[in-house]
C-alpha positions in Angstrom: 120.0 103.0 88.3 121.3 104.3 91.9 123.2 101.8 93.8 121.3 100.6 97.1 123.9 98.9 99.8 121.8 95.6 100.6 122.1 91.5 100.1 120.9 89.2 98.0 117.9 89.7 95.4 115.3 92.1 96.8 112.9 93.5 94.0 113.8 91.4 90.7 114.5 93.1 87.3 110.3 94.8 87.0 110.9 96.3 90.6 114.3 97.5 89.6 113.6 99.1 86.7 110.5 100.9 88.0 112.4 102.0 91.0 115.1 103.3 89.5 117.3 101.9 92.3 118.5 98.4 93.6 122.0 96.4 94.9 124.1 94.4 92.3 121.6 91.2 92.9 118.8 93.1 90.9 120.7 95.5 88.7 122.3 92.0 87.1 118.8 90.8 86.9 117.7 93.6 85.3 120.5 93.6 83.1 120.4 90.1 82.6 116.4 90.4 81.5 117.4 93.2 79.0 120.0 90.9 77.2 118.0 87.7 76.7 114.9 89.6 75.8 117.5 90.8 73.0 118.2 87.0 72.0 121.9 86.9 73.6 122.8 83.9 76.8 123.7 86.1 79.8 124.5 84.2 83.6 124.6 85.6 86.8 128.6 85.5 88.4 128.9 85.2 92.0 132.3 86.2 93.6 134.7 88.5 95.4 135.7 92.1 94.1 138.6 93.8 95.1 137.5 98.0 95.7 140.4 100.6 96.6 138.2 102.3 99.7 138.7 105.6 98.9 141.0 108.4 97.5 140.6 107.5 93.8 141.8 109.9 91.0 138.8 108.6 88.9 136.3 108.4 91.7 135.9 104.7 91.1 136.3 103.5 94.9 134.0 102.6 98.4 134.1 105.8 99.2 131.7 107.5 96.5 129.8 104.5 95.2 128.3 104.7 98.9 128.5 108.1 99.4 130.0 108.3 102.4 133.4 109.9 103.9 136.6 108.7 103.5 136.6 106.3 106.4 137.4 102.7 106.6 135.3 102.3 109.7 132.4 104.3 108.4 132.1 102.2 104.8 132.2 98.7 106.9 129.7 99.8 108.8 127.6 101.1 105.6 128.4 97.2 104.2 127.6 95.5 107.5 124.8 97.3 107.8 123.4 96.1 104.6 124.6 92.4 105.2 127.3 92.5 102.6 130.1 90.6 103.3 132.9 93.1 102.8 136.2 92.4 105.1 138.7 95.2 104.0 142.2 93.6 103.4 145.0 96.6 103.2 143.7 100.0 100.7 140.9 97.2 99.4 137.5 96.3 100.5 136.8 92.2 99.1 133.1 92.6 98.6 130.7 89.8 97.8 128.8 90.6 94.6 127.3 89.5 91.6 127.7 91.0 88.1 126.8 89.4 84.2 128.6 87.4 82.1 126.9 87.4 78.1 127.2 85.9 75.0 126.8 88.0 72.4 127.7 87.2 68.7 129.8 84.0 70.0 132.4 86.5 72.1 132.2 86.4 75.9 131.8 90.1 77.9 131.7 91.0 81.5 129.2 93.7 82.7 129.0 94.9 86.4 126.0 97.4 86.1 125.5 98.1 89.7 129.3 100.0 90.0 129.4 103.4 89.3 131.0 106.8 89.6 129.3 109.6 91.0 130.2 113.3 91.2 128.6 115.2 94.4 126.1 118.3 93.5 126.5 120.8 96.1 123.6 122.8 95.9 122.7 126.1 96.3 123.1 128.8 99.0 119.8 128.4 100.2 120.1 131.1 103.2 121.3 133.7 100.2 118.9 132.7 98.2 115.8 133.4 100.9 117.6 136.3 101.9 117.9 135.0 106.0 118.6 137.0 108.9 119.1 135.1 112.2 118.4 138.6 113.9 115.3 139.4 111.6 113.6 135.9 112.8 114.9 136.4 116.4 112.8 139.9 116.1 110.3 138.5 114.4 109.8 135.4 116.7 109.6 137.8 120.1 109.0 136.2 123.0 111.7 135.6 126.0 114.9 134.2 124.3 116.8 131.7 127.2 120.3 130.1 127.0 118.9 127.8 124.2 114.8 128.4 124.2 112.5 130.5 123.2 109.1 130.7 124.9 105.8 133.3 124.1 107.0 133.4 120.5 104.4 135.1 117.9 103.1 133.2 115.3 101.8 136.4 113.0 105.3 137.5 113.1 106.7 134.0 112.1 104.5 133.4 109.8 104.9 137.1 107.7 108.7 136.4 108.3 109.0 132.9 106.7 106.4 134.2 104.1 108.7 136.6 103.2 111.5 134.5 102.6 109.7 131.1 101.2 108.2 134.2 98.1 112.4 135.3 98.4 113.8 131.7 97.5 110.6 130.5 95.1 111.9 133.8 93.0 115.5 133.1 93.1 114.6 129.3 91.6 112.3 130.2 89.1 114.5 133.4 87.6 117.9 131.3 88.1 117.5 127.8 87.9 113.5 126.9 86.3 114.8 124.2 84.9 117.0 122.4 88.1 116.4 119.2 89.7 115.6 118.9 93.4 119.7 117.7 94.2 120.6 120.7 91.9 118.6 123.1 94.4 119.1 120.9 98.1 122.4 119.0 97.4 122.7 115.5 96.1 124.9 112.9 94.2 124.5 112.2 90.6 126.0 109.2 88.3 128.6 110.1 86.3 127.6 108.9 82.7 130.5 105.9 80.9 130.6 105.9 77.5 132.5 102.9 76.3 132.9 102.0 71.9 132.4 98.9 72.5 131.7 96.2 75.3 134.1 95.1 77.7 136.0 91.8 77.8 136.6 92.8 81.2 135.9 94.4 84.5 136.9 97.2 86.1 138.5 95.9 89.4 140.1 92.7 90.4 137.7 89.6 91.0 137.7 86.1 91.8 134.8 84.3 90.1 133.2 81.6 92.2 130.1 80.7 90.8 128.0 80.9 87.4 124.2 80.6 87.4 121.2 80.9 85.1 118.7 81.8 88.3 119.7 82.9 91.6 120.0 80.3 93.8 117.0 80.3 96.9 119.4 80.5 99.3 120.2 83.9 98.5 116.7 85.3 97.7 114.6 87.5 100.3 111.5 85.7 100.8 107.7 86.8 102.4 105.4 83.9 104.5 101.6 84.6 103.9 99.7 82.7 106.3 95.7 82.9 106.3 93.7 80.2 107.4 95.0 77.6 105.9 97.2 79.1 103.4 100.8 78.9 104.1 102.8 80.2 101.3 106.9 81.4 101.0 107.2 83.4 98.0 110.2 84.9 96.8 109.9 88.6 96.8 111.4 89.5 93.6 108.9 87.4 91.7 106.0 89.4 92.5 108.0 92.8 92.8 105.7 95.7 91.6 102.9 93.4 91.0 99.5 93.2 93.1 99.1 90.6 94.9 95.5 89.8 95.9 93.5 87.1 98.1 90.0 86.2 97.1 87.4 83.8 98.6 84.9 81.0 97.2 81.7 81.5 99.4 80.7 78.0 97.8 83.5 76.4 99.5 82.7 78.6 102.9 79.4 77.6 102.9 79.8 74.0 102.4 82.4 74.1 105.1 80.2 75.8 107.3 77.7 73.2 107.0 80.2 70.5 107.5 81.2 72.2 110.6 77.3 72.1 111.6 77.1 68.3 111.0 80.4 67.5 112.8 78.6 69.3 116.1 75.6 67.6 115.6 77.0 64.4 116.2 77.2 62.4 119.7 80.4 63.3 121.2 81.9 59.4 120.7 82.0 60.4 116.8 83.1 63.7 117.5 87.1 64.4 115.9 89.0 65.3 118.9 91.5 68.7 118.5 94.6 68.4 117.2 96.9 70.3 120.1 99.7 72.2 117.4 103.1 72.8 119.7 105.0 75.8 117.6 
C-alpha cells in the first residue's frame, strides 16, 4: 500500500485496499479491519512521531517515504501541503500520525503500516532504446528552425520519424524486458519488502502516544454535504468509499405533493402560507 501525504481519514479501509494507496489514517483502518475480522482487539493511536529528515543509512527517513530531495524546506512543504502537522525540530520532523495498537493472544504489539522504505527504480535509457537523433528529427521536421521555434514543419516526415523509433523502443522492451513494469521501463519508486519473525512490541521511531480510540473521532474525518431539495445530508467519506451511492424518487409522494401544491393556490389569498424569507 503506497503512502499518500494527506490528513485525517479519506477513503476508509474498502477504498484503501482497492486503491492500493492511502495516508496513515486509512492504512490503520485498513489494518485495523484485517485484525478484528481475524478475532484479535486492535485501536487506533493518535500522536507525535519523531522522523530523521533525510540521509538515512537504511532509507527509513522524510526524505524517501515522500520521495522527494533531501531538503528540509521541500519535505515541509510536501507535509503542509497535505495538512499534516509536521514542525521539524533539529535532524527530525514531529509528524502527527496515527498507527495500531492490537491484542493478539493476550500480548500487546505496535504496527505502523503506512511507513515504509522505498528504493528508487531508475528506468531505462529510453533515447537508446528508440535509437534518437536530435539532428535526424531536426531533418525530418524541416521547416524554418528560429532561436527556439520551428515553423512549416512536415508532418509525413514526423510522423515516418517517430514511427520509426516508437517500432525501435516497442522492440527493445519486448526482446529485453517482456516481463517489466511500467516504473521498470519510465522510472519510479518501489517499497522495499520487511520481513520481520515475529511481530513487534515496538515501533520504529520515537513517539509520544496521545490518544487511543476504537473509531476515529468526527473531528478528524473528511466529510461530503448532499443537498437536493430537501435533503440535507453530511456523510463521512470513508463510509461509503468505493461504494455507489444513488438517489431515487417516489412519484407517489411527487404527485401527492403536487396536488397539495395545487390546493394551496386554489385557496383565497387570506388562507394562503406566506414564504418563509431563508437569510444564508
Amino acid at each position: 500500500m503506497d503512502y499518500v501525504p494527506y490528513y485525517g481519514s479519506l477513503k476508509g479501509a474498502a477504498l484503501t485496499l482497492l486503491d492500493g494507496s492511502g495516508n496513515d489514517f486509512d492504512q490503520a483502518s485498513l489494518t485495523i479491519a484485517l485484525l478484528r475480522a481475524s478475532g484479535h482487539t486492535a485501536q487506533y493511536v493518535f500522536g507525535t512521531m519523531q522522523i530523521p529528515n533525510y540521509g538515512a543509512a537504511d532509507q527509513k527517513d522524510m526524505q524517501h517515504w515522500l520521495g522527494v530531495d533531501a531538503n528540509n524546506t521541500v519535505i515541509a512543504n510536501v507535509m503542509a501541503n497535505g495538512g499534516i502537522p509536521a514542525p521539524r525540530t533539529g535532524s527530525n520532523f514531529d509528524v502527527s500520525r496515527v498507527w495500531v495498537r492490537a491484542t493478539v493472544n493476550g500480548s500487546t504489539f505496535l504496527f505502523d503500516p503506512a511507513f515504509k522504505a522505498y528504493r528508487e527504480i531508475p528506468g531505462i535509457n529510453l533515447s537508446s532504446a528508440m535509437a534518437y537523433d536530435r539532428a535526424a528529427l531536426l531533418s525530418a521536421a524541416g521547416g524554418t528552425q528560429g532561436t527556439d521555434y520551428i515553423e512549416n514543419m512536415s508532418e509525413s516526415g514526423l510522423r515516418s520519424v517517430l514511427g520509426t523509433w516508437s517500432t525501435n523502443l516497442s522492440g527493445y522492451i519486448r526482446n529485453h524486458y517482456p516481463n517489466a513494469s511500467m516504473e521498470e521501463i519510465i522510472g519510479g519508486r518501489e517499497i522495499i519488502p520487511e520481513y520481520v519473525s515475529g511481530l513487534p512490541e515496538s515501533l520504529e521511531f520515537s513517539n509520544s502516544p496521545e490518544e487511543y480510540w476504537d473509531e476515529i473521532p468526527s473531528i478528524y474525518a473528511h466529510t461530503i454535504q448532499i443537498r437536493h431539495g430537501e435533503i440535507n445530508k453530511t456523510l463521512d467519506i470513508d463510509g461509503f468509499g468505493g461504494k455507489r451511492l444513488s438517489m431515487t424518487y417516489d412519484t407517489a409522494v411527487t404527485a401527492n405533493s403536487e396536488t397539495a401544491i395545487r390546493s394551496r393556490q386554489n385557496r383565497p389569498s387570506s388562507q394562503r402560507q406566506q414564504p418563509l424569507t431563508c437569510l444564508k
